[in-house]
C-alpha positions in Angstrom: 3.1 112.9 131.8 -0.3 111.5 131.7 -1.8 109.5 134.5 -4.6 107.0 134.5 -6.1 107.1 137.7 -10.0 106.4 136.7 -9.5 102.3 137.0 -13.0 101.0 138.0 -15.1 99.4 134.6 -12.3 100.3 132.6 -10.5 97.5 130.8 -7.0 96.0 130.4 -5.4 93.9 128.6 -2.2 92.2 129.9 0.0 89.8 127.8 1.7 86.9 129.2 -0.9 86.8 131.6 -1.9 83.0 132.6 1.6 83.4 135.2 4.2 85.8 136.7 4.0 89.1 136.1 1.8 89.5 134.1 -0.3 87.3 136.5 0.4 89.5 139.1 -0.3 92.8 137.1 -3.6 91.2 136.3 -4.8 90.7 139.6 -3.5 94.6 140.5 -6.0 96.0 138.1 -8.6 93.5 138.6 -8.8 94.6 142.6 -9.0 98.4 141.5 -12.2 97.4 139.3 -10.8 96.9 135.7 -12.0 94.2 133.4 -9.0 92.1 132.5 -8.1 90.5 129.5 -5.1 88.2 130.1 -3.1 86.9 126.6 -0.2 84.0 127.0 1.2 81.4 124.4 0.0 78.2 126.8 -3.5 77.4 126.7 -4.2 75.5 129.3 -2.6 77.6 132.3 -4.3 80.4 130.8 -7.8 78.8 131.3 -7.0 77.7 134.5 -5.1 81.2 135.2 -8.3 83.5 134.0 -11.1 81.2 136.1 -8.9 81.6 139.2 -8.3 85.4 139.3 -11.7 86.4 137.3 -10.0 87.6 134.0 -10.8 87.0 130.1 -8.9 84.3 128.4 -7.4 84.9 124.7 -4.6 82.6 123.3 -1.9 85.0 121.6 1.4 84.8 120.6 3.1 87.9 120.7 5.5 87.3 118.1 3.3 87.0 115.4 1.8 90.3 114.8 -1.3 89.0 113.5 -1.6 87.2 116.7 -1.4 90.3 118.6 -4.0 92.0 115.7 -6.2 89.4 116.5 -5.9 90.0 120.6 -7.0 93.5 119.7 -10.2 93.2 117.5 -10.9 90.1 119.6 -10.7 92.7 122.8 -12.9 95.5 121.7 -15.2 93.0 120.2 -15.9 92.1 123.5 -15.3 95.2 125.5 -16.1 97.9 122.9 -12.5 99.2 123.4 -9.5 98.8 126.0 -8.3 101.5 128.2 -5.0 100.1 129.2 -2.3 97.2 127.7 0.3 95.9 129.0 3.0 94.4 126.9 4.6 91.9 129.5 5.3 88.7 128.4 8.8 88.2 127.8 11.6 85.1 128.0 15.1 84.9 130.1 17.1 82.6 129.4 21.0 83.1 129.9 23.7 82.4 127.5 27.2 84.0 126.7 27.2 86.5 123.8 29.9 84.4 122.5 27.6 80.7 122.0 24.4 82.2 121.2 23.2 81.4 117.9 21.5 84.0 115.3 18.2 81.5 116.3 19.0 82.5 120.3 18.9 86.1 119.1 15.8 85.9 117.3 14.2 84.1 119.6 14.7 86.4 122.8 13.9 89.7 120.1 10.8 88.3 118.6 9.3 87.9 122.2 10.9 90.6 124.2 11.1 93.2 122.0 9.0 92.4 118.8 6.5 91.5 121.3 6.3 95.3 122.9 6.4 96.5 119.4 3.6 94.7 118.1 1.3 95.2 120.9 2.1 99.1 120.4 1.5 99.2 116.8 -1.9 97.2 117.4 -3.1 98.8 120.5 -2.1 102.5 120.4 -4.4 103.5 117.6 -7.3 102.2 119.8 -6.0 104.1 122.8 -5.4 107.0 120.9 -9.2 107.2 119.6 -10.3 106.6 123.0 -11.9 109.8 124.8 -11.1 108.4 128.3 -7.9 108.1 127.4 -5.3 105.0 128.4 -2.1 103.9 129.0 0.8 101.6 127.8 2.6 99.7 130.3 5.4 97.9 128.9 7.4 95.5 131.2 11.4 95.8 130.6 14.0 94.8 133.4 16.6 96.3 135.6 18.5 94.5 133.1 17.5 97.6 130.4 19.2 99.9 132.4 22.3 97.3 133.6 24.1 94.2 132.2 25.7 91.6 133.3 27.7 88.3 132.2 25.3 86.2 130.6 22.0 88.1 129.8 23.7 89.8 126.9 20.8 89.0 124.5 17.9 89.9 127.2 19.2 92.6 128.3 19.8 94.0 124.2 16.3 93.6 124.4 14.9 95.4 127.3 17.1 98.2 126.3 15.1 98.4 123.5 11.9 98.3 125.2 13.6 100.9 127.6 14.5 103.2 124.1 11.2 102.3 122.4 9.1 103.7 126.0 10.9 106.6 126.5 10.5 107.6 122.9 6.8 106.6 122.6 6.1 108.9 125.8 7.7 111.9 124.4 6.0 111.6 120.9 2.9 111.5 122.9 3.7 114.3 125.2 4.3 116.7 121.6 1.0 115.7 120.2 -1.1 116.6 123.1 -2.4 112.6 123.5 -4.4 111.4 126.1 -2.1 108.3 126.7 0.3 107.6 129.1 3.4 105.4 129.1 5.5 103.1 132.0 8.2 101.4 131.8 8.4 98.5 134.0 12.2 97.9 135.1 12.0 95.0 137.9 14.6 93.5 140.3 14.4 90.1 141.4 10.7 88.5 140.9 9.7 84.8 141.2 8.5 83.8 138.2 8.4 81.6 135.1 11.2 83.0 133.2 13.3 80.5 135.1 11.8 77.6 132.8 11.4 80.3 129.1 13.1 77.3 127.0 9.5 75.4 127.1 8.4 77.9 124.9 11.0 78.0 122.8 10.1 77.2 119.4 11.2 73.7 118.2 12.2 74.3 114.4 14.9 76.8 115.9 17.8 74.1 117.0 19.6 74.1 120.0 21.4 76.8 120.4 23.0 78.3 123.4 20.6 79.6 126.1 19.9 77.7 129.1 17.2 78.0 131.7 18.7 79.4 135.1 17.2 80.1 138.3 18.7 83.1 139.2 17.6 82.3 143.1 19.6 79.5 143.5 22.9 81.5 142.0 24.9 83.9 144.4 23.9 86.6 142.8 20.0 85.5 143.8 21.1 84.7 147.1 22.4 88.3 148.1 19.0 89.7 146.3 15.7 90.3 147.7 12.7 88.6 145.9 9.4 89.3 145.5 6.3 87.9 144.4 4.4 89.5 141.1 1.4 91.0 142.5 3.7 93.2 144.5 5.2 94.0 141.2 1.5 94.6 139.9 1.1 96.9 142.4 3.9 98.8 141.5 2.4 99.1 138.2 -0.8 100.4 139.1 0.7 103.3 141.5 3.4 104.5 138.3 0.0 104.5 136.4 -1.9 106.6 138.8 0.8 108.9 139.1 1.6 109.4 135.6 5.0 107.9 136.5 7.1 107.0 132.8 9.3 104.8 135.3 8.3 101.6 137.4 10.8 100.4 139.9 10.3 97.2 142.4 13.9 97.7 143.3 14.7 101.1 143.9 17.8 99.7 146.2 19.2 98.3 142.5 19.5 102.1 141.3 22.6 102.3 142.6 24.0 99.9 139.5 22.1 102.3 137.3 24.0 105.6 138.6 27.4 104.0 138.3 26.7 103.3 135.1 25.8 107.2 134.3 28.8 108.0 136.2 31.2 105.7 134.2 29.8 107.5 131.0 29.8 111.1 132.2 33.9 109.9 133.1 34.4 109.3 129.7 33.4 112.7 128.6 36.5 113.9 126.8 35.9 117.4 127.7 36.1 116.6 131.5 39.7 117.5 133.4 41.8 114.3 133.6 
């Protein structure tokens, strides 16, 4: 796996940037000397986000492609070329499988996933051509590795971000590239995916996702939370190591192996 471990005048560019994560991601790259462009759908937080933490403000919406085209050529216009990106911003809201509409599912993949895809198929040819080299950190969940009740349509898309990583990383391995890959899978974070419906696009109806804050639920209660530059940091040490995997919750893993072990159980080739 290939690391990145040369930060300092490097540059980064980190979508859904002006809060949460991707906030905190930014700020993890900006102390280890990186010049940080930060992308996010809301214009004003993103000005006042970039003056506060010393980043680069560009408008983007992730799920329009030539949005993300646009973050690129406006990037190395400005930088001559970015090193790292980091396709973070993403949406949560919960609703069950069964009262989601097909404007719910769109929604959720044209952010969460769509949005990983596009920043890929705009910023890997740039990292690619780069001699230094870079890296692709692309922010999934626990819940791409887990489900549960009532994150059926988040968590079919951070699978996908899961599948599409993993892939991407093995592609690159075979042809010899000078680019890394990390998956970001985090537990419990406090951020602004408690209140995604304000970005929800208006011409799409209704539907049946609601904002919840997982905190306040008894699942959030039993959970330990943590703030997003501690997530950023996680980030930058999975880089440095050449890690393909990013965990903030490694005490969550246990979920993960039960599910392995439930599927190795249904091997039909096993003793019953």
């Amino acid at each position: 796996m290939t690391a990145f471990s040369n930060f300092r005048d490097k540059t980064a560019v980190v979508t859904g940037g002006a809060s949460g994560m991707g906030k905190g991601i930014a700020q993890a790259l900006i102390a280890e000397g990186m010049r940080v462009f930060i992308a996010d759908i809301e214009r004003e937080v993103l000005q006042s986000t970039a003056a506060e933490i010393g980043a680069t403000p560009i408008q983007a919406d992730v799920s329009d492609f030539d949005s993300v085209r646009e973050l690129a050529r406006r990037s190395c216009e400005l930088a001559g070329t970015v090193h790292v990106i980091c396709n973070n911003a993403g949406v949560g809201p919960m609703g069950r499988i069964r009262d989601l509409s097909l404007a719910d599912w769109r929604w959720v993949l044209d952010v969460n996933l769509w949005g990983v895809i596009h920043g890929v198929q705009a910023f890997l040819p740039i990292l690619a051509a780069n001699p230094e080299g870079g890296h692709i950190v692309n922010t999934a969940s626990i819940g791409g590795l887990v489900t549960m009740p009532g994150l059926g349509a988040y968590a079919v898309s951070k699978y996908g971000v899961v599948a599409l990583s993993e892939t991407l990383a093995q592609e690159l391995a075979e042809d010899g590239a000078r680019v890394g890959v990390t998956v970001l899978c985090p537990g419990p974070t406090r951020t602004n995916i408690k209140t995604s419906i304000r970005n929800r696009p208006g011409g799409l109806g209704q539907g049946g996702l609601r904002d919840i804050d997982l905190e306040k639920t008894e699942f959030g209660a039993a959970a330990r939370w943590i703030e997003p530059l501690e997530a950023g940091r996680v980030v930058v040490e999975a880089m440095r190591r050449g890690e393909l995997y990013a965990f903030t919750h490694p005490e969550q893993l246990g979920a993960v192996e039960a599910r392995f072990a439930a599927i190795q159980a249904a091997d039909p080739r096993r003793p019953r």
